[in-house]
C-alpha positions in Angstrom: -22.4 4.4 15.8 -18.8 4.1 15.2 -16.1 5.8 17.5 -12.9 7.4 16.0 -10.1 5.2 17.7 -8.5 7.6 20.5 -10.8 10.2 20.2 -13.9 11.8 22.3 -17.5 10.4 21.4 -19.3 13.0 19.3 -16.1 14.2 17.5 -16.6 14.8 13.6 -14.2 13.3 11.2 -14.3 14.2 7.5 -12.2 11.2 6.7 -10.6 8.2 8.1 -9.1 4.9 8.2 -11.3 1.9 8.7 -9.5 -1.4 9.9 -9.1 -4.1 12.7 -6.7 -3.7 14.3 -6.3 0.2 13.2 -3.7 1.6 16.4 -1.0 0.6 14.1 -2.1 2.5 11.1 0.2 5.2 9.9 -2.5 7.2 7.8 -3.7 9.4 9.8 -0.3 11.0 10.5 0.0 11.1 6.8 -3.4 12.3 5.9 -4.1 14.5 8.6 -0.6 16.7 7.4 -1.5 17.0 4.3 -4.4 18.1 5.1 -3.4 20.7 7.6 -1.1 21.9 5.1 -3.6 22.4 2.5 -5.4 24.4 5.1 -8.7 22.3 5.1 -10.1 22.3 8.8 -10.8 18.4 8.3 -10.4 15.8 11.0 -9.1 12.6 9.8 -9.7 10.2 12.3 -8.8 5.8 13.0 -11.9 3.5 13.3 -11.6 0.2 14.9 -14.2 -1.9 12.5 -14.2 -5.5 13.4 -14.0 -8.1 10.5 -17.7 -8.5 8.5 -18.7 -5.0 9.6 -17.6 -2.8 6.6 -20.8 -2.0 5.5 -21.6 -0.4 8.7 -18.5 1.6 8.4 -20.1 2.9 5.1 -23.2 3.4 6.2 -21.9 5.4 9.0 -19.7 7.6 6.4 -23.2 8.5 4.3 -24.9 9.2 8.0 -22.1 11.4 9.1 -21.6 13.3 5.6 -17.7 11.9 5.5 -15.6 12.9 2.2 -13.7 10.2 2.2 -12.7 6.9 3.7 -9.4 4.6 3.9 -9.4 1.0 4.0 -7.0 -1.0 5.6 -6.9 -5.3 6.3 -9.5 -6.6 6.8 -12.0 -4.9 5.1 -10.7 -4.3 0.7 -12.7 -7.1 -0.8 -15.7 -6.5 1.4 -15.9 -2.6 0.6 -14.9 -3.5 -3.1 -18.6 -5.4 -2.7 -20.6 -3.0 -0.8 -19.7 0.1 -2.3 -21.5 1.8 -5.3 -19.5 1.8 -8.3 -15.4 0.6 -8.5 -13.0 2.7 -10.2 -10.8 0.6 -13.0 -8.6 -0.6 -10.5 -10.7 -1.3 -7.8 -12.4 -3.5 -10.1 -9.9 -5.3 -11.7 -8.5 -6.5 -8.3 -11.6 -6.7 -6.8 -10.3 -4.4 -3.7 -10.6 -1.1 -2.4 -8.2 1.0 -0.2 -10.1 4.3 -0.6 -13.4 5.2 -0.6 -14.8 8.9 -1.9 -18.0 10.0 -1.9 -20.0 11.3 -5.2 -22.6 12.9 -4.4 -25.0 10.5 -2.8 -22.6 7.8 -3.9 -19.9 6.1 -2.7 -17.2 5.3 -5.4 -14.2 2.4 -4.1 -10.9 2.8 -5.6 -7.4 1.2 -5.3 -4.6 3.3 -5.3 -1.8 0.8 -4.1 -0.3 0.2 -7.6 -0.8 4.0 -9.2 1.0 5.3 -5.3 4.0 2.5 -6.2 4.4 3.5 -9.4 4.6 7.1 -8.6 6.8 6.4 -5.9 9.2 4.9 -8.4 9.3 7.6 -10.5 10.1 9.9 -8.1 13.0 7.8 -7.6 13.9 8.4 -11.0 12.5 5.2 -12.3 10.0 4.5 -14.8 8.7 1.2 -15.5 7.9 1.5 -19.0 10.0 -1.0 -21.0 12.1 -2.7 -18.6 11.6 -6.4 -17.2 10.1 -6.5 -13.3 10.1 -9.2 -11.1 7.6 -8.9 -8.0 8.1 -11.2 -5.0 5.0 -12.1 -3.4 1.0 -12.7 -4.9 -0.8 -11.6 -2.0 -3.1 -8.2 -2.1 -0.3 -5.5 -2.4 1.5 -7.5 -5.1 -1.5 -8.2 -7.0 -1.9 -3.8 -7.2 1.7 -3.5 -8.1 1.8 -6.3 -11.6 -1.7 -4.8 -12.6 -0.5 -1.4 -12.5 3.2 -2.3 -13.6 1.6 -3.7 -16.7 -0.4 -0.6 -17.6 2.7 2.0 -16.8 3.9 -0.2 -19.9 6.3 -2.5 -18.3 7.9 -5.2 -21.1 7.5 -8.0 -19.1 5.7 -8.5 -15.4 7.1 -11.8 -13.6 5.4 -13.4 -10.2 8.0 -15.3 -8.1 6.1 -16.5 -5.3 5.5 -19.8 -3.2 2.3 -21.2 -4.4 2.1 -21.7 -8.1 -1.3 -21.3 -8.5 -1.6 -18.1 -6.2 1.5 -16.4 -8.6 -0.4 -17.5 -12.3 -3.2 -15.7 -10.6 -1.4 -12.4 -9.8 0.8 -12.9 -13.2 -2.8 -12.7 -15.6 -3.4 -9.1 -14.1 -0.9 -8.1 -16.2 -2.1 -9.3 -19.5 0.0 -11.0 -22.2 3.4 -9.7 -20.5 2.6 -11.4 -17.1 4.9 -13.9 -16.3 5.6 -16.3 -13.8 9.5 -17.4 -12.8 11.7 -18.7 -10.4 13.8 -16.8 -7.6 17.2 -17.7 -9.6 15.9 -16.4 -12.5 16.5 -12.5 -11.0 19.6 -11.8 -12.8 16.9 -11.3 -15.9 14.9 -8.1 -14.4 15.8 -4.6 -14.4 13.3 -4.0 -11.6 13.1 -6.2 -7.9 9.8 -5.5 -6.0 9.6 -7.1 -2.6 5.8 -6.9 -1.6 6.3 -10.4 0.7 6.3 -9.7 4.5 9.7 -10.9 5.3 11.6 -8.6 6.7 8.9 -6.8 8.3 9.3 -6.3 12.1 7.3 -8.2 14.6 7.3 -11.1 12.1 9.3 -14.7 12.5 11.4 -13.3 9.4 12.3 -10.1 10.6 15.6 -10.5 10.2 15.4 -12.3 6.7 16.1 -11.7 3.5 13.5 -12.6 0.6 15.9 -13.6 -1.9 19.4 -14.4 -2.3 21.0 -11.2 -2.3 24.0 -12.7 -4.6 21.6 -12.5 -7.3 21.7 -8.9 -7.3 24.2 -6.5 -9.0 24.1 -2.6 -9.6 22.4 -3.1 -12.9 19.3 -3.6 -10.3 17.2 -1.8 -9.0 14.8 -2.5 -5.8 11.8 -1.7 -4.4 10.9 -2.7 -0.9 6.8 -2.6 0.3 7.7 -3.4 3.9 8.0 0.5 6.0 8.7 -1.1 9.3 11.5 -1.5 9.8 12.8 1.2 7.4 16.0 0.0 6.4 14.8 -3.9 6.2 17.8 -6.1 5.8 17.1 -6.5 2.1 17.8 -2.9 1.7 20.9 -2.9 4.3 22.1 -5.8 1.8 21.6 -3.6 -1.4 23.8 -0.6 0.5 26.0 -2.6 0.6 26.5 -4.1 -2.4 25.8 -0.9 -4.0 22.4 -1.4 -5.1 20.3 1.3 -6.1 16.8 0.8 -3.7 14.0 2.6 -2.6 11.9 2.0 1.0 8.2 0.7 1.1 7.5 4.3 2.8 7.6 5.6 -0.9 4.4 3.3 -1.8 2.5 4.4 1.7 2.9 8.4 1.0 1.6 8.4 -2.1 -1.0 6.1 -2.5 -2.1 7.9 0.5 -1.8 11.3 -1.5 -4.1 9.7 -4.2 -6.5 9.4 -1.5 -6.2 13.2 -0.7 -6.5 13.8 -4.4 -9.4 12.1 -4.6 -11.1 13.3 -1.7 -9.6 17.0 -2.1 -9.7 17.7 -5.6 -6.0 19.5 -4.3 -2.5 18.2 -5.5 -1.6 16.6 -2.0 1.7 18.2 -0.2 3.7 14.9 -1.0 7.1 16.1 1.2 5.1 17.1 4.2 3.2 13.8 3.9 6.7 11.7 3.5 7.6 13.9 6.9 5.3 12.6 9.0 5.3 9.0 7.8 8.9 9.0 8.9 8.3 10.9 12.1 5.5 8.2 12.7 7.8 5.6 12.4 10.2 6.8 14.6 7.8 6.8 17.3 6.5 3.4 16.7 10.0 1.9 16.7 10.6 3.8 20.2 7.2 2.6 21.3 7.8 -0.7 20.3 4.9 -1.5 18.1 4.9 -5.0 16.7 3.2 -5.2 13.6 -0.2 -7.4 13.6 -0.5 -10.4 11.7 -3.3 -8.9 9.6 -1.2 -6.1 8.5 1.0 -8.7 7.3 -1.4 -10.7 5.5 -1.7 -8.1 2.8 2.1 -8.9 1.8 1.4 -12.5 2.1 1.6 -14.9 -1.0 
């Protein structure tokens, strides 16, 4: 039987996070407030599943009568197979970051791109019609063109290392996926980072993932790294008066899709963005390096 992370044997969880590692993982500080402040007496607990043992993990969430599951590196494609239906998205990308149960079934979705999106439009931007450039074709960029493209975004273009890897993550878009080159920025309305540089713990922790000349106020970008939370890409759009959002955006509320899903309740979005914030605080004081497989799901 699995063991919540941190917690007694023979504790109950409702939901979790399933991962390796998982001490790092920021969701249950997010899901457990918002549950609280829904007022559901749920226990949302961190499960330290080693790599090729997902479908244990889900077989222990039908054993144990759990709600709802989140999935974290290294375990999306393998859930996306072992699962029993894929929402839309889930399918299309062919991985799953949350898990609900329907009745005796257990449905996979992906809510990376829809929390991203939403996360922009609560910064007052909305994708539809404008050009967006995404940096990166690993797992979390690969969410954010597919769903880009849907929100009705004119043009999706890839800029990322490998060729091959960014024609890939360009087709989820469709006929406006794209593929372009980093000088080629000036052209977008929208700049999504979702590489790992910048990302503590990393060998570019202190870099920048494009030339920040490129950019002017006519910009505006969106960071998926949340550790550190000003990443000097950000600190560089301050500066140069920028307008930029932080990657904690994205982690709140695909998170609070999860709850939605699970809950059937409209998730408690501030008191969620709260704790991811307070969570960070303490990791940075703790000193918590972030893992290399936690980086992996940036990398292109």
């Amino acid at each position: 039987m699995l063991i919540p992370d941190g917690m007694p044997p023979g504790t109950d969880a409702a939901a979790g996070v399933i991962g390796y590692p998982v001490r790092h993982s920021l969701s249950p500080a997010i899901c457990q407030a918002a549950l609280d402040h829904l007022g559901l007496d749920w226990i949302y607990a961190a499960f330290e599943v080693p790599a090729g043992q997902a479908g244990r993990a889900l077989d222990h969430m039908r054993a144990r009568g759990m709600v709802g599951l989140s999935v974290t590196m290294p375990h999306k494609a393998d859930v996306a197979d072992a699962v029993d239906g894929l929402s839309p998205a889930a399918a299309a990308l062919g991985a799953v970051n949350c898990v609900a149960r329907d009745h005796d079934r257990l449905i996979g979705h992906n809510t990376d791109g829809a929390g991203f999106c939403d996360a922009l439009l609560a910064e007052g931007v909305d994708p539809a019609g404008i050009r967006c450039a995404v940096l990166g074709a690993g797992g979390a960029a690969r969410a954010v063109v597919a769903e880009l493209a849907r929100r009705g975004a004119a043009e999706v273009a890839v800029i990322a290392r490998r060729p091959d890897r960014a024609e890939s993550a360009a087709g989820l878009a469709g006929p406006v996926g794209t593929t372009a080159r980093p000088n080629s920025i000036g052209r977008y309305h929208l700049v999504v980072n979702a590489t790992p540089v910048g990302m503590a713990g990393t060998e570019g922790a202190g870099a920048l993932p494009l030339d920040p000349d490129l950019l002017t106020s006519t910009h505006h970008v969106a960071e998926l790294v949340y550790n550190p939370l000003q990443t000097p890409l950000l600190v560089e759009c301050r500066t140069r008066g920028v307008p930029a959002s932080t990657g904690v955006g994205m982690l709140v509320h695909q998170a609070a899709h999860a709850v939605r899903i699970w809950t059937g309740a409209e998730p408690p979005v501030e008191a969620m963005s709260a704790a991811a914030i307070t969570a960070l605080e303490r990791r940075k004081h703790q000193d918590v390096a972030i893992t290399a497989l936690e980086r992996r799901e940036h990398q292109d």
